[in-house]
PDB file as gemmi writes it, atoms N, CA and C in Angstrom:
CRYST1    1.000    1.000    1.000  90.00  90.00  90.00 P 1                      
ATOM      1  N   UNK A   1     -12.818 117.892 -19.190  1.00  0.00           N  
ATOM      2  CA  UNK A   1     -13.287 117.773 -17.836  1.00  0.00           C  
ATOM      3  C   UNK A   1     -14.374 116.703 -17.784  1.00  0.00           C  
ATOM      4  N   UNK A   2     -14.375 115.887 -17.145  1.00  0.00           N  
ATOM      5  CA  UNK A   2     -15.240 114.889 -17.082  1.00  0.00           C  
ATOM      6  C   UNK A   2     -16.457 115.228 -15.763  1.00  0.00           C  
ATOM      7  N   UNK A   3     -17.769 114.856 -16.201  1.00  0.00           N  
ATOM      8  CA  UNK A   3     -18.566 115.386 -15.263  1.00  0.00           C  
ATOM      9  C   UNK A   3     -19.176 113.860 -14.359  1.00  0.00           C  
ATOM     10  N   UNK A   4     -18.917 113.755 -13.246  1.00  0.00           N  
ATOM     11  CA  UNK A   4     -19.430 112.752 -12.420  1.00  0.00           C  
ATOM     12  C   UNK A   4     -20.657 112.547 -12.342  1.00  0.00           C  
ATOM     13  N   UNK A   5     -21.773 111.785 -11.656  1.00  0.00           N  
ATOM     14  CA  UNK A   5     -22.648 110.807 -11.145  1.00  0.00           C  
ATOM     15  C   UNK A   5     -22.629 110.811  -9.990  1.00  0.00           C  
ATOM     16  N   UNK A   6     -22.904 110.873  -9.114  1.00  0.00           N  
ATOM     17  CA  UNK A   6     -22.896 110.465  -7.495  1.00  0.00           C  
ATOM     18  C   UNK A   6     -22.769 108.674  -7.615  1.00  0.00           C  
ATOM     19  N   UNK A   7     -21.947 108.675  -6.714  1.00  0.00           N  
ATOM     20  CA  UNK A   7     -21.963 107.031  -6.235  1.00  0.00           C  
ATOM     21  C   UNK A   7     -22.903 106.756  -5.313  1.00  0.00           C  
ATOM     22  N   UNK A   8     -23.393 105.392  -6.092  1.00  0.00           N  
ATOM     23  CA  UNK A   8     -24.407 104.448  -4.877  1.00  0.00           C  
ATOM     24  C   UNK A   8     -23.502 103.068  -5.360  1.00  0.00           C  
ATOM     25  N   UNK A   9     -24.490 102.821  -3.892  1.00  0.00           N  
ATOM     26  CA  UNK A   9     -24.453 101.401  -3.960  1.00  0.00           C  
ATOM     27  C   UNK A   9     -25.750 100.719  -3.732  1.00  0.00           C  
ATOM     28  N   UNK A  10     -26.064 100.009  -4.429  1.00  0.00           N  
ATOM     29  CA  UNK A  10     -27.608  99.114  -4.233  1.00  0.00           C  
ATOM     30  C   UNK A  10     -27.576  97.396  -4.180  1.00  0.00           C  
ATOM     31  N   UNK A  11     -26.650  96.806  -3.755  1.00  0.00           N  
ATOM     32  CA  UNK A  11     -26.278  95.748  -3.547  1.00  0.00           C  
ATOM     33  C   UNK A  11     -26.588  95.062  -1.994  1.00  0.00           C  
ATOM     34  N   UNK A  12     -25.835  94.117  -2.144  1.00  0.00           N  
ATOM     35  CA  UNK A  12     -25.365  93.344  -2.927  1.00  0.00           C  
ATOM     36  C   UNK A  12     -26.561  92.402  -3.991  1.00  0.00           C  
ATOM     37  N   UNK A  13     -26.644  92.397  -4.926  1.00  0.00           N  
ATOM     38  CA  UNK A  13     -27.115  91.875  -6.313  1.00  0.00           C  
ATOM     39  C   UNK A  13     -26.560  90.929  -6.758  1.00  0.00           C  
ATOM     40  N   UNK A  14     -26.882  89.377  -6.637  1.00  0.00           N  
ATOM     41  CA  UNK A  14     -26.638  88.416  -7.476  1.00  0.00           C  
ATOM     42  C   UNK A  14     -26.378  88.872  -9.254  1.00  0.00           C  
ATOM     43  N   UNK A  15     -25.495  88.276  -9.983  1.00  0.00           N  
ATOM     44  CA  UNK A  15     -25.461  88.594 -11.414  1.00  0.00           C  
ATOM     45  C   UNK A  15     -26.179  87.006 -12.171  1.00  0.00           C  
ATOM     46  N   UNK A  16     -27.629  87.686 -12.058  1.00  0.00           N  
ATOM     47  CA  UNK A  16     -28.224  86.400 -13.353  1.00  0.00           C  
ATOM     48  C   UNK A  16     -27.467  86.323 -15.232  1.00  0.00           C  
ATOM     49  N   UNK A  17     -26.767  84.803 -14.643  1.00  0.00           N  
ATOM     50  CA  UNK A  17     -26.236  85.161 -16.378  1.00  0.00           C  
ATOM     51  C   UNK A  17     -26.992  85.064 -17.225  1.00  0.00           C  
ATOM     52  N   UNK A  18     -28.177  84.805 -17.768  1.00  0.00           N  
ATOM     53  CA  UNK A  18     -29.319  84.883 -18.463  1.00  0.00           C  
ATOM     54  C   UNK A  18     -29.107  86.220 -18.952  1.00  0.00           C  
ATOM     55  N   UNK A  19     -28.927  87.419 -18.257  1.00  0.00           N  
ATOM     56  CA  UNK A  19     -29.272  88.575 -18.220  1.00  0.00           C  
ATOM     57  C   UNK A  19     -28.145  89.412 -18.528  1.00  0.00           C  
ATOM     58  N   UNK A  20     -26.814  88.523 -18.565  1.00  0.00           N  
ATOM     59  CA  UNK A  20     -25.684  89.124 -19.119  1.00  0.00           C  
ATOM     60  C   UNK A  20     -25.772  88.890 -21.507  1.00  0.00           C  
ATOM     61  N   UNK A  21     -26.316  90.124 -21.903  1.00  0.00           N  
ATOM     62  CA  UNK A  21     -26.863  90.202 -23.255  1.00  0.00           C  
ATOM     63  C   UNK A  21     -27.035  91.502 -23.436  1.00  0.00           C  
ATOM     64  N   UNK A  22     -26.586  91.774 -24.491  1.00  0.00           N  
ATOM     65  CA  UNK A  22     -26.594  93.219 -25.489  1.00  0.00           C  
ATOM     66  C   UNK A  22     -28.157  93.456 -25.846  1.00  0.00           C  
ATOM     67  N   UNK A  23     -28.541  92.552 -26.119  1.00  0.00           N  
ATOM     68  CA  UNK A  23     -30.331  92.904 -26.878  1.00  0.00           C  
ATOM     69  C   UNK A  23     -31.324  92.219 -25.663  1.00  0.00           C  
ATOM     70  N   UNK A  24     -31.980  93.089 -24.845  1.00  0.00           N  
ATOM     71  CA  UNK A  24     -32.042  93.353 -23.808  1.00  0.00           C  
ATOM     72  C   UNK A  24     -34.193  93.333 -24.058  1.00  0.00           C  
ATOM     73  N   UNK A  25     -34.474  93.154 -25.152  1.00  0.00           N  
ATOM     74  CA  UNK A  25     -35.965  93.773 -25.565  1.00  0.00           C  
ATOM     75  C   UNK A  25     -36.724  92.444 -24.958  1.00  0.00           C  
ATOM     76  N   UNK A  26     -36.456  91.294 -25.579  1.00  0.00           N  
ATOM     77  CA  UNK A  26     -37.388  90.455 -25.469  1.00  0.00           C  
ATOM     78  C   UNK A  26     -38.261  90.126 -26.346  1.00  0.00           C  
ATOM     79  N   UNK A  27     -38.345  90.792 -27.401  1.00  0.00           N  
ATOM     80  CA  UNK A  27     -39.671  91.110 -28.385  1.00  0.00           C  
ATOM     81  C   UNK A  27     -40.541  92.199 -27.892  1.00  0.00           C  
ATOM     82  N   UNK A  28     -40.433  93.002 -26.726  1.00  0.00           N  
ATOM     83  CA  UNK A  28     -41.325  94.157 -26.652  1.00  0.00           C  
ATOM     84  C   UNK A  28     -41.351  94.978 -27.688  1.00  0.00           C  
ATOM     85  N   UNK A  29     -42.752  96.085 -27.527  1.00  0.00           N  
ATOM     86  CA  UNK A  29     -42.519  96.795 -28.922  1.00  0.00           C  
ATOM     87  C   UNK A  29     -42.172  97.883 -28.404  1.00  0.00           C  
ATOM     88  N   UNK A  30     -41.704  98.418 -29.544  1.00  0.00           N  
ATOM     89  CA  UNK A  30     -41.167  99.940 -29.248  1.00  0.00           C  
ATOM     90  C   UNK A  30     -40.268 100.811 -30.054  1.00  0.00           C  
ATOM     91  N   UNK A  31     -39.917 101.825 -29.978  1.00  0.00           N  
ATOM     92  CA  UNK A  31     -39.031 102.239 -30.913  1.00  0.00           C  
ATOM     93  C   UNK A  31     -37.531 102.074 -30.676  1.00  0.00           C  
ATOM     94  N   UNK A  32     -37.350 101.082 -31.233  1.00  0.00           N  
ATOM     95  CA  UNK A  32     -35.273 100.550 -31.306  1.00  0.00           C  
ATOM     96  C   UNK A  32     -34.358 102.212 -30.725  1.00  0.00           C  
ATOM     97  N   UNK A  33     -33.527 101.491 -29.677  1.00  0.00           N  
ATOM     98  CA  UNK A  33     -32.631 102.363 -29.534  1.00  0.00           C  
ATOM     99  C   UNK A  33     -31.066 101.594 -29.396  1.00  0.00           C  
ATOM    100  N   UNK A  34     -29.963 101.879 -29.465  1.00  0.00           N  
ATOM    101  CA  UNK A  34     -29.342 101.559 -29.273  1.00  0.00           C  
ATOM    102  C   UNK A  34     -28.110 102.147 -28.207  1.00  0.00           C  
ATOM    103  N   UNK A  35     -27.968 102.035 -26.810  1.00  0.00           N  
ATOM    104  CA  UNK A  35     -27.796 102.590 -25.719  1.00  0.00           C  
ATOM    105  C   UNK A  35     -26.280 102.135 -25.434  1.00  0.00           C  
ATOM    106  N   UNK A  36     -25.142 103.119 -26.026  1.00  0.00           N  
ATOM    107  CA  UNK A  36     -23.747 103.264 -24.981  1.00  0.00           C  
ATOM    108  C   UNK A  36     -23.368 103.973 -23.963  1.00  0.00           C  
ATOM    109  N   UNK A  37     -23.111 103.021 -22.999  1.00  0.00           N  
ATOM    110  CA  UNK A  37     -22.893 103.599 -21.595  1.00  0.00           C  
ATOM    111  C   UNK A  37     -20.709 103.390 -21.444  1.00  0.00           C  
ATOM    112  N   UNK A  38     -20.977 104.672 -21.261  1.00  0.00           N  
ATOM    113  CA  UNK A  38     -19.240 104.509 -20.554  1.00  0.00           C  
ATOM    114  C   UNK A  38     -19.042 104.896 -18.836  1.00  0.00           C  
ATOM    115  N   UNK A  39     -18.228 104.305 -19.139  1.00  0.00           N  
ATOM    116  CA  UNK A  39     -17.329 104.310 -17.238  1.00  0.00           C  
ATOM    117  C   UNK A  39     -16.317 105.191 -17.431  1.00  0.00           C  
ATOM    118  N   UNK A  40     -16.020 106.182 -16.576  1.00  0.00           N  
ATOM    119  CA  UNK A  40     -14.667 106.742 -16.952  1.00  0.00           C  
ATOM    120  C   UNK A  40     -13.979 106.750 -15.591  1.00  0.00           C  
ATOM    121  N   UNK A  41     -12.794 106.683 -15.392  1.00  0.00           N  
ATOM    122  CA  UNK A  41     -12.166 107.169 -13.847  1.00  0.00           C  
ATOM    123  C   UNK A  41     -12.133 108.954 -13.692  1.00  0.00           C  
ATOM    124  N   UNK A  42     -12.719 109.538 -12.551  1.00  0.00           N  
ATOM    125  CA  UNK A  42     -13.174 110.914 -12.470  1.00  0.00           C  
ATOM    126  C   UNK A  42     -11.574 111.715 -12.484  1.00  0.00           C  
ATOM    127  N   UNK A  43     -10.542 111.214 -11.607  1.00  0.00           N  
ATOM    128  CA  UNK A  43      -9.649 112.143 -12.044  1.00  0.00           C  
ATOM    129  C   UNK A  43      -9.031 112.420 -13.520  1.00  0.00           C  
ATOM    130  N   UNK A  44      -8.562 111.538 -14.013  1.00  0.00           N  
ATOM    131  CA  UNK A  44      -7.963 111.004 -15.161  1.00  0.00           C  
ATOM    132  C   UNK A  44      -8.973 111.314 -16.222  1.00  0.00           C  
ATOM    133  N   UNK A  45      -9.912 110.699 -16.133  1.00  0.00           N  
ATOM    134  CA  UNK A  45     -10.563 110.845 -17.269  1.00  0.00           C  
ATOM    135  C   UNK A  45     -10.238 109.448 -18.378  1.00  0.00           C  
ATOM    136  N   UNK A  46     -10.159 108.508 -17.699  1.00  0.00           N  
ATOM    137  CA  UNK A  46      -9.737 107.473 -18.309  1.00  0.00           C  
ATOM    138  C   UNK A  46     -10.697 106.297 -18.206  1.00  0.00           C  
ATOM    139  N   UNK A  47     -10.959 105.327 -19.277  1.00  0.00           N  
ATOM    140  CA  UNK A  47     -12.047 104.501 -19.360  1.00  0.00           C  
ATOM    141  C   UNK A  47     -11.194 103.589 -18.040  1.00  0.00           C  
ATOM    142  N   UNK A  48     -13.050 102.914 -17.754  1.00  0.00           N  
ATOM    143  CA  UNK A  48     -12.717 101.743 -16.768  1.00  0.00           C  
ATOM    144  C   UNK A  48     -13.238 100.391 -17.258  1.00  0.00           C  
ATOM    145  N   UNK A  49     -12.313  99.783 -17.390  1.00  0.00           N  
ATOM    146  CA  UNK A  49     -12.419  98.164 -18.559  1.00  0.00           C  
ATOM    147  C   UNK A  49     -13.270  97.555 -17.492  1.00  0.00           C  
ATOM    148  N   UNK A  50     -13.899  96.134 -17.500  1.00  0.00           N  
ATOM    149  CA  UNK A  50     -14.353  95.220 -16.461  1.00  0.00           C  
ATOM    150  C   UNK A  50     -15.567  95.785 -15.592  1.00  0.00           C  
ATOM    151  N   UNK A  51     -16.122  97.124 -15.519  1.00  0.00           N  
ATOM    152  CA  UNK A  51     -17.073  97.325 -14.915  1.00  0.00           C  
ATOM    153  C   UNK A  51     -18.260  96.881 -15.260  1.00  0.00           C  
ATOM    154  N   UNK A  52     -19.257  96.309 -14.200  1.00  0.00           N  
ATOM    155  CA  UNK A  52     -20.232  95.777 -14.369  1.00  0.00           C  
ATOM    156  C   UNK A  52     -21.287  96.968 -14.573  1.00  0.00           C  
ATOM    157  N   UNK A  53     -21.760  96.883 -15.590  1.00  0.00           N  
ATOM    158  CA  UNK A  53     -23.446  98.012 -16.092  1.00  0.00           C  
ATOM    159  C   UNK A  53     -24.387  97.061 -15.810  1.00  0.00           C  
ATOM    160  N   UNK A  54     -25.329  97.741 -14.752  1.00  0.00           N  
ATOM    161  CA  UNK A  54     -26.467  96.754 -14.603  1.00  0.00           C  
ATOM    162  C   UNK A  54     -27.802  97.986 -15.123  1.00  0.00           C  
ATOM    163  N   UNK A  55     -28.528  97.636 -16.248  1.00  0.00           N  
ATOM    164  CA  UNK A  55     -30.043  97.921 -16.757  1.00  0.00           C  
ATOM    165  C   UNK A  55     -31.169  97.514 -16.459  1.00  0.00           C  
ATOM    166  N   UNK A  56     -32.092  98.857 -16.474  1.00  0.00           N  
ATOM    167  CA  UNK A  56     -33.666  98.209 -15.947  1.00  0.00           C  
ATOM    168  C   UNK A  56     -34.278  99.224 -16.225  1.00  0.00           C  
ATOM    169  N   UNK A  57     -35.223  99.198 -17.275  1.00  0.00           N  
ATOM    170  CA  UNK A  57     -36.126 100.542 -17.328  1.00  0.00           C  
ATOM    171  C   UNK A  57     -37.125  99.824 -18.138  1.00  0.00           C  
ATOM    172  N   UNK A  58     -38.639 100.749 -17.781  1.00  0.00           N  
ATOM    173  CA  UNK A  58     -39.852 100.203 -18.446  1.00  0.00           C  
ATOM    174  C   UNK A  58     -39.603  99.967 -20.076  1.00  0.00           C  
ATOM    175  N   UNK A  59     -40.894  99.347 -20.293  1.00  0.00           N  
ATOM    176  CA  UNK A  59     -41.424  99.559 -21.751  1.00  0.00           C  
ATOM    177  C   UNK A  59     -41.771 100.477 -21.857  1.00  0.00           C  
ATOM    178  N   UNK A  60     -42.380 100.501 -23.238  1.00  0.00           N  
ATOM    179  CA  UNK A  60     -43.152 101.557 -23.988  1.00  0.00           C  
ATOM    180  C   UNK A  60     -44.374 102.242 -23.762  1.00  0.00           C  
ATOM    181  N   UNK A  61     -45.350 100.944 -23.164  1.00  0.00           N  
ATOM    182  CA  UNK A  61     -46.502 101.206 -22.000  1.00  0.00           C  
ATOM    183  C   UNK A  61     -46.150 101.235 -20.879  1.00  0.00           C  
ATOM    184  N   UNK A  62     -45.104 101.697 -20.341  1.00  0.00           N  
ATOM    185  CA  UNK A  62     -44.266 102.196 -18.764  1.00  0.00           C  
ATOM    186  C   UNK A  62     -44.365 100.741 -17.544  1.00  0.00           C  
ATOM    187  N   UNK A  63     -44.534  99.621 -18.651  1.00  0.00           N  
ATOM    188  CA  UNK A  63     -43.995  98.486 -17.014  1.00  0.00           C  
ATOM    189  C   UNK A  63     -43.207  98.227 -17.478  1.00  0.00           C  
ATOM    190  N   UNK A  64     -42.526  97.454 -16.005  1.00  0.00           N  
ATOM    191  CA  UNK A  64     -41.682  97.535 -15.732  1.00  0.00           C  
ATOM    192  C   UNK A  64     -41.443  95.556 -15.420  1.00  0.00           C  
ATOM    193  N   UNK A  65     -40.240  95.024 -15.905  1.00  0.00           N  
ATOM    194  CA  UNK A  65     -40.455  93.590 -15.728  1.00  0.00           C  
ATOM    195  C   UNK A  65     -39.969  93.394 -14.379  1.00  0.00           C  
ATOM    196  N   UNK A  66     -41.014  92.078 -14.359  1.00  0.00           N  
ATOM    197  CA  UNK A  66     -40.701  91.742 -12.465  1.00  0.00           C  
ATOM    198  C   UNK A  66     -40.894  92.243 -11.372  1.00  0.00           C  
ATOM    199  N   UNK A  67     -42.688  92.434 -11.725  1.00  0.00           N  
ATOM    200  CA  UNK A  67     -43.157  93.846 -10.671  1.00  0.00           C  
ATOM    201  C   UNK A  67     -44.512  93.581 -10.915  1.00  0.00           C  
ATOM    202  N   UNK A  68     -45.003  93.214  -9.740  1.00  0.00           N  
ATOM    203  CA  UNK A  68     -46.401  92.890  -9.477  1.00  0.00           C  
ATOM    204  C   UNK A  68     -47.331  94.226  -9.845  1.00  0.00           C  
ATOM    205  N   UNK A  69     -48.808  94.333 -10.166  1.00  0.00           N  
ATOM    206  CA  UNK A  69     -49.219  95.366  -9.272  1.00  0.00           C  
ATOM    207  C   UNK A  69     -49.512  96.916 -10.409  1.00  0.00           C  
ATOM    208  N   UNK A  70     -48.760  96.526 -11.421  1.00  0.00           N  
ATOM    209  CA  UNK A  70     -48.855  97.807 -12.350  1.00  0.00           C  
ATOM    210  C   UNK A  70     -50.142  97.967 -12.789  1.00  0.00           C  
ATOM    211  N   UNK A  71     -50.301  99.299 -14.066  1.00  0.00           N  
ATOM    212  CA  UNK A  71     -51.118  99.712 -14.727  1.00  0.00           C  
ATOM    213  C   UNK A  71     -52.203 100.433 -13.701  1.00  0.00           C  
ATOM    214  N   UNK A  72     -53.104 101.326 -14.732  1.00  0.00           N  
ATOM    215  CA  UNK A  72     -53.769 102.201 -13.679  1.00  0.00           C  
ATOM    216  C   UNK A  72     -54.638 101.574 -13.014  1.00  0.00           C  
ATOM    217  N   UNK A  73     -55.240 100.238 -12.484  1.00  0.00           N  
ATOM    218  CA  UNK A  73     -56.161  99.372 -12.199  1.00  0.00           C  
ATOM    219  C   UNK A  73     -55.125  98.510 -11.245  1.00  0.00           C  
ATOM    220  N   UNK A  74     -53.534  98.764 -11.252  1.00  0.00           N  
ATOM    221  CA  UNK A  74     -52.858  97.579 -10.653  1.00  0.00           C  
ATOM    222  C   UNK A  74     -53.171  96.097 -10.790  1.00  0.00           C  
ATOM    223  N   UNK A  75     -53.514  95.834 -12.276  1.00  0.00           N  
ATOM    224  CA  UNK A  75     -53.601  94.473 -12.218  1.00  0.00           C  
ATOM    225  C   UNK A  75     -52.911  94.011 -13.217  1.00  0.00           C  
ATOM    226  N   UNK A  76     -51.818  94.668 -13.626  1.00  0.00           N  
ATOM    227  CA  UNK A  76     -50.884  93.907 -14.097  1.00  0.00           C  
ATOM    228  C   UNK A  76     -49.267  93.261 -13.577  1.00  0.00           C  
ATOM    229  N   UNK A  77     -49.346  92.279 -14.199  1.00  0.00           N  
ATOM    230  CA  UNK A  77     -48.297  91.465 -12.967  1.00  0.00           C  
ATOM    231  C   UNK A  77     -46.842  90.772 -13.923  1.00  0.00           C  
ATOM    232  N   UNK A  78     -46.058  91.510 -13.883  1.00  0.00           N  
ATOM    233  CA  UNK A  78     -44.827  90.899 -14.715  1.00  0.00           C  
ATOM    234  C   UNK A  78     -43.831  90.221 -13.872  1.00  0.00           C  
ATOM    235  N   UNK A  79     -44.153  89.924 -13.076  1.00  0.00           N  
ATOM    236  CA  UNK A  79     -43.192  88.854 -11.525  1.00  0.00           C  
ATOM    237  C   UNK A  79     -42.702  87.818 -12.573  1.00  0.00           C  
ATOM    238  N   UNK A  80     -41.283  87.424 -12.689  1.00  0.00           N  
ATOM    239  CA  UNK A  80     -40.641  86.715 -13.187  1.00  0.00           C  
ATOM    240  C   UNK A  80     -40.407  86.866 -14.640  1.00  0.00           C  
ATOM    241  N   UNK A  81     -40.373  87.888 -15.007  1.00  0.00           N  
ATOM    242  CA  UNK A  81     -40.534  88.210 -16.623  1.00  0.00           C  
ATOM    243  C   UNK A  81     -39.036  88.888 -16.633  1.00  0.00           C  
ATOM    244  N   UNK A  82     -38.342  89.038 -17.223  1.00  0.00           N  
ATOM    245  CA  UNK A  82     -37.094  89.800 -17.799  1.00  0.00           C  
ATOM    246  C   UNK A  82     -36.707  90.684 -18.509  1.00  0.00           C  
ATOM    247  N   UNK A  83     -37.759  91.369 -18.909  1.00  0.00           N  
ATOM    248  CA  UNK A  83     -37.413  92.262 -19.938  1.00  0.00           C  
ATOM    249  C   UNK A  83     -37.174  93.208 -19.880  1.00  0.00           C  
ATOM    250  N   UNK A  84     -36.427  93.865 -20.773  1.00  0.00           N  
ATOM    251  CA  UNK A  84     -35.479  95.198 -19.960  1.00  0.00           C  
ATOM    252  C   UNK A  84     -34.516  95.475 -19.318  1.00  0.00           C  
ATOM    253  N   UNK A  85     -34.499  94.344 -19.094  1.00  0.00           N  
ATOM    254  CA  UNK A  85     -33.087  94.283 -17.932  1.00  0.00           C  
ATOM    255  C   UNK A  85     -31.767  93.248 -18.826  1.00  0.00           C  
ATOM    256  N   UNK A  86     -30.703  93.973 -18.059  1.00  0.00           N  
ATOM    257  CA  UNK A  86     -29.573  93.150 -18.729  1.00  0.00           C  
ATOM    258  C   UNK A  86     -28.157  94.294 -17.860  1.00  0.00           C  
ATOM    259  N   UNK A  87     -27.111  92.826 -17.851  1.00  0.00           N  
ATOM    260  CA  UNK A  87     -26.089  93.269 -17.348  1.00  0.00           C  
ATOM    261  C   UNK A  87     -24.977  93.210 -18.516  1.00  0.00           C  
ATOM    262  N   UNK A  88     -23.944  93.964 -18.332  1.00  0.00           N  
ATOM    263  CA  UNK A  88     -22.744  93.568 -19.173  1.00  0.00           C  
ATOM    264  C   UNK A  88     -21.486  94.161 -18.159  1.00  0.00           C  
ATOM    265  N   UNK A  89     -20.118  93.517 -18.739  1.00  0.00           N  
ATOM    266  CA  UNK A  89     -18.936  94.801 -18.218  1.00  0.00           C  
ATOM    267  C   UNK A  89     -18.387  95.122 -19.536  1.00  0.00           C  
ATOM    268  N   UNK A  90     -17.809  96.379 -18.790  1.00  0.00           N  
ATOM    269  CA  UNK A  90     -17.314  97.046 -19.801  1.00  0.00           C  
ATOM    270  C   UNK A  90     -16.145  96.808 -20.523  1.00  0.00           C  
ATOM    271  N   UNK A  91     -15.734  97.199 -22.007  1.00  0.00           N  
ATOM    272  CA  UNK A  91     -14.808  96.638 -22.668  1.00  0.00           C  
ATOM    273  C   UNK A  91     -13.362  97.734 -22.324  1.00  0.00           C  
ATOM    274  N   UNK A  92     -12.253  97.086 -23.210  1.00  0.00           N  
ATOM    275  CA  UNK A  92     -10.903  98.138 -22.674  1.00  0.00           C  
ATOM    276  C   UNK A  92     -11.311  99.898 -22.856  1.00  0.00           C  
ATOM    277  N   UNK A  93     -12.401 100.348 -23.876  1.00  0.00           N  
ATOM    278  CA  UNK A  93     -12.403 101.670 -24.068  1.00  0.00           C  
ATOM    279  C   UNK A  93     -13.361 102.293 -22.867  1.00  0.00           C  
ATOM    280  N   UNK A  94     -14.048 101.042 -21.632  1.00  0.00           N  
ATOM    281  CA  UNK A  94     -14.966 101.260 -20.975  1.00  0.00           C  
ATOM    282  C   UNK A  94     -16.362 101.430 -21.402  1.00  0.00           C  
ATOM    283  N   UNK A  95     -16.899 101.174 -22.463  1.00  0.00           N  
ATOM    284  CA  UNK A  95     -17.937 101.176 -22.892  1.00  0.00           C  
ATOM    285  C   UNK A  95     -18.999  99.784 -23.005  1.00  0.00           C  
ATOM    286  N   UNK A  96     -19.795  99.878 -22.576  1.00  0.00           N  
ATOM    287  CA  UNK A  96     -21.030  98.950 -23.048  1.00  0.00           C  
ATOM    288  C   UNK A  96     -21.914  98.881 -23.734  1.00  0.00           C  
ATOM    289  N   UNK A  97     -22.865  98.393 -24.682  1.00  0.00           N  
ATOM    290  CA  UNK A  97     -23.783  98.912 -24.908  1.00  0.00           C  
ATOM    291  C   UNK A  97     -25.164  97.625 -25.204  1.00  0.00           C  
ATOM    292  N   UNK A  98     -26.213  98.652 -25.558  1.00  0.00           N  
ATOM    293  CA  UNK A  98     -27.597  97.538 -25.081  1.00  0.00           C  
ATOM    294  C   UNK A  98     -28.502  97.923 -26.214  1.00  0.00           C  
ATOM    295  N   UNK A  99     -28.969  97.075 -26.776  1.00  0.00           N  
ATOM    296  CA  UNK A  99     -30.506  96.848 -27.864  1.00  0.00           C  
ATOM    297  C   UNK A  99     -31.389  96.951 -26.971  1.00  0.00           C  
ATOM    298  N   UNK A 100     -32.020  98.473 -27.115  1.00  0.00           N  
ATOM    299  CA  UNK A 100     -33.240  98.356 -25.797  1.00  0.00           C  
ATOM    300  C   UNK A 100     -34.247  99.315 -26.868  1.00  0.00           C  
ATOM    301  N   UNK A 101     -35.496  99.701 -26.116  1.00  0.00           N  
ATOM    302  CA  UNK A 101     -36.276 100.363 -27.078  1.00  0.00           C  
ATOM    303  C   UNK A 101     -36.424 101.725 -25.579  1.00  0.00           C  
ATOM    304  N   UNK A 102     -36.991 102.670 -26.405  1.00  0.00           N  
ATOM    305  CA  UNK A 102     -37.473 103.699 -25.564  1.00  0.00           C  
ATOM    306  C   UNK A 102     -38.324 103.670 -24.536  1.00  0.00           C  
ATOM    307  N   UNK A 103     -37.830 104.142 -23.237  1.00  0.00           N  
ATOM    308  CA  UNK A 103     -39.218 103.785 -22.598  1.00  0.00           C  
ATOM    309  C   UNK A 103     -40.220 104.904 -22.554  1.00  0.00           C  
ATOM    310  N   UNK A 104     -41.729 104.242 -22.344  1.00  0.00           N  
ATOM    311  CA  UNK A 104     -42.935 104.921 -22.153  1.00  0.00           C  
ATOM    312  C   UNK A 104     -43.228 106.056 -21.219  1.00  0.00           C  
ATOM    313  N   UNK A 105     -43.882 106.424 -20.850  1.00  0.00           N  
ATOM    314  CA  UNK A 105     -44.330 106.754 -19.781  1.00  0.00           C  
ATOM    315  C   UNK A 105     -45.111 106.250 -18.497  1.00  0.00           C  
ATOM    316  N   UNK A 106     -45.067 106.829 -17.487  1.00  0.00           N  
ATOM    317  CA  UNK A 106     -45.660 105.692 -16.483  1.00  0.00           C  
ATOM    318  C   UNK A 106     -46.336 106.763 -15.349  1.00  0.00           C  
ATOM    319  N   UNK A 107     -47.055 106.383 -14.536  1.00  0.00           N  
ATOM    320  CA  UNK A 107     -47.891 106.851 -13.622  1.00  0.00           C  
ATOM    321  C   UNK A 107     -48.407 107.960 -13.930  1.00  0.00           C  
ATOM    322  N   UNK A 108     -48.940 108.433 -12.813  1.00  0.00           N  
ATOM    323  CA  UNK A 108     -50.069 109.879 -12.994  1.00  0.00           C  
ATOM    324  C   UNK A 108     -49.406 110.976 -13.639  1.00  0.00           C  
ATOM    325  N   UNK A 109     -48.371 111.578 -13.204  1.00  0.00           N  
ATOM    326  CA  UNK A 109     -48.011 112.517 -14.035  1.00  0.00           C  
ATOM    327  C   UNK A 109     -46.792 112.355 -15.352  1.00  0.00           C  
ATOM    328  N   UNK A 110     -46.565 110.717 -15.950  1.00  0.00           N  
ATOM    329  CA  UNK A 110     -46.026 110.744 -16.916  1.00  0.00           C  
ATOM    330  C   UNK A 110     -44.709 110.757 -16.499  1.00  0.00           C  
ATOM    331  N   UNK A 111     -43.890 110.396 -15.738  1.00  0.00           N  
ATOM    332  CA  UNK A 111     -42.704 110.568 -15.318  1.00  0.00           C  
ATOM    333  C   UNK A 111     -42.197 109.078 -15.365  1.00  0.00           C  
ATOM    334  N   UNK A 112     -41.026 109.418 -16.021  1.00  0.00           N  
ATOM    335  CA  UNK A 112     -40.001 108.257 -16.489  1.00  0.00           C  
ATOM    336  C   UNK A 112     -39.013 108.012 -15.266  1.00  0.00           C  
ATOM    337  N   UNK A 113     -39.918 106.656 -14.101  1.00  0.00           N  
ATOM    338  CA  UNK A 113     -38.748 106.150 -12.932  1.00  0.00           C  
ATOM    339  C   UNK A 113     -37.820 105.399 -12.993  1.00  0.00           C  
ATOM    340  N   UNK A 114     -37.696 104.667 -14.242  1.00  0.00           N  
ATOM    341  CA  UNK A 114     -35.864 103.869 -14.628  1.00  0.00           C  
ATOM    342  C   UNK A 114     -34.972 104.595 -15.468  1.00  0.00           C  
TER     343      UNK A 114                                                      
END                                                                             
């Protein structure tokens, strides 16, 4: 039985090819993970080849790239920075996957928003 996701949509999103890459870190630090994501079709249960995976989640110290305004003082500013983020599609078994590190924690009560 395959268990669903709710569908969104958050588009339309240009695809930066810069950002189409498996190792996704940048040189941030952190502890290495290595992240497979699959697509499946919900009735069937069958992979979906060609789907686009789009990624974005903090670092290790919980920013987030390309985002004015962080840290508990709001004066940190990663506007135009890339890290963390990365697109791929998926291969014939529907799977993708990404060189990312764990992310941190972030705001007042420690809650992980990517």
């Amino acid at each position: 039985m395959c268990v669903l996701t709710p569908q969104s949509i958050e588009g339309p999103f240009y695809v930066d090819p810069k950002l189409v890459r498996i190792d996704i870190t940048e040189g941030r630090d952190g502890i290495p993970l290595r992240l497979r994501l699959r697509v499946i079709h919900a009735g069937p249960c069958t992979p979906v080849a060609d789907a686009r995976i789009d990624i974005w989640h903090c670092d290790a110290r919980g920013l987030y790239s390309g985002y004015p305004g962080q840290g508990d003082d709001r004066s940190i500013d990663t506007s135009g920075q890339t890290f963390l983020r990365g697109t791929q599609t998926t291969d014939s078994e529907g799977c993708a996957t990404f060189d990312t590190i764990y992310p941190g924690l972030i705001g007042p009560h420690g809650v992980v928003q990517g």
